[in-house]
C-alpha positions as CSV (number, residue, x, y, z in Angstrom):
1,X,0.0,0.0,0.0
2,X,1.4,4.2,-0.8
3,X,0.2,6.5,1.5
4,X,0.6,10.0,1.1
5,X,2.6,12.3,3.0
6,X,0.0,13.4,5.1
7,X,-0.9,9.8,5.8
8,X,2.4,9.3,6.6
9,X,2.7,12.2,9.2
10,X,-0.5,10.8,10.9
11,X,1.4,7.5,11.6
12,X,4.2,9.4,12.9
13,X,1.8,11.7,14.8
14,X,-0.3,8.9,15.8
15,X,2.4,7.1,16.9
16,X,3.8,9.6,19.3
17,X,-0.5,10.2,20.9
18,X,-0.2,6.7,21.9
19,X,3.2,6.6,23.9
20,X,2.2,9.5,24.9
21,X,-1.0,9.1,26.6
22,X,-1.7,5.0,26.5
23,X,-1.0,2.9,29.1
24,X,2.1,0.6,28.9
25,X,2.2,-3.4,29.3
26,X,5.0,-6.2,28.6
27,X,6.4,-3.1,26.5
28,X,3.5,-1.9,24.1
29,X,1.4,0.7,24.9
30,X,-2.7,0.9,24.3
31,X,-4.7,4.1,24.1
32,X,-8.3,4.0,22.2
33,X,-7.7,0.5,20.5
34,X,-4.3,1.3,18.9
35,X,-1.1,-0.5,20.0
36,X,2.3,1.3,19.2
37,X,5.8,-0.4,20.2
38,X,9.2,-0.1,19.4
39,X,12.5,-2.1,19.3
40,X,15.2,-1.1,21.5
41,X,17.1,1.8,19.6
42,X,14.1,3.0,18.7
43,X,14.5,2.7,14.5
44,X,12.1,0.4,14.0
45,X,8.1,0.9,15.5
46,X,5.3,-1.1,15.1
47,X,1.4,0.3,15.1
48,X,-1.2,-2.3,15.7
49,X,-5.1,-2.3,15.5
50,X,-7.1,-5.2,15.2
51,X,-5.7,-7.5,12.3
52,X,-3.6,-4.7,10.8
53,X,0.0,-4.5,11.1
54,X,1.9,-1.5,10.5
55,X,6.1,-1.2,10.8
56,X,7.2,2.2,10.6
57,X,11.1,1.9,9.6
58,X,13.9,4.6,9.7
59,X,14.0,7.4,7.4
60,X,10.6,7.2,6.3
61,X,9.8,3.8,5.2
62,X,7.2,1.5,6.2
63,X,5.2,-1.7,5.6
64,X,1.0,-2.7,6.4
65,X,0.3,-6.1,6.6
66,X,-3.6,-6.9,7.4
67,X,-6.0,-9.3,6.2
68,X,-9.3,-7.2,5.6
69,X,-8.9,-3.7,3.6
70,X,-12.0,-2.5,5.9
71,X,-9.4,-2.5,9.1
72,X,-7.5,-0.2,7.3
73,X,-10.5,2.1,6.6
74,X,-11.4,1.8,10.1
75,X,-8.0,2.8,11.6
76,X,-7.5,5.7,9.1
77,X,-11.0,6.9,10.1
78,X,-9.9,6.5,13.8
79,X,-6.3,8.0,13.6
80,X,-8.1,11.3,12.1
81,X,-10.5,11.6,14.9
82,X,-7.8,10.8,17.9
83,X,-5.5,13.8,16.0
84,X,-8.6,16.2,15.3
85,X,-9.3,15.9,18.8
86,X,-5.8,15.6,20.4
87,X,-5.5,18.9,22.1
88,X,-8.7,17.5,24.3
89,X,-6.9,14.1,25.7
């Protein structure tokens, strides 16, 4: 899948709303349904959301794996009302 570079700015932006505010367990933290991780230096982060997948690498690149293209409507449609609303968390 491309994304654009907004999209791609969401997931970095997303990314930091859930280590931000989620709770953390066994290393992975959970706000609003989203899961974000991330190895141990940092390069490499991961996004989760129910079967979807999504491994933000340095310098930009990335890579979705899920099984339905519906979850990734879903979590699209839910990352742009968690940052439309972010100054209210």
């Amino acid at each position: 899948m491309d994304i654009n570079r907004l999209q791609k700015q969401n997931l970095l932006q997303i990314f930091d709303l859930i280590i931000t505010n989620g709770s953390k367990a066994d290393g992975i933290y959970q706000f609003s349904g989203i899961r974000a991780s991330y190895d141990f230096d940092g390069y490499t982060c991961w996004l989760g959301y129910q079967d979807l997948t999504i491994t933000l690498l340095f310098h930009g690149a990335y890579h979705f794996d899920y099984k339905d293209e519906d979850t990734l409507k879903a979590f699209f449609k839910k990352v742009a009302g968690l940052l439309a609303d972010k100054d209210n968390l």
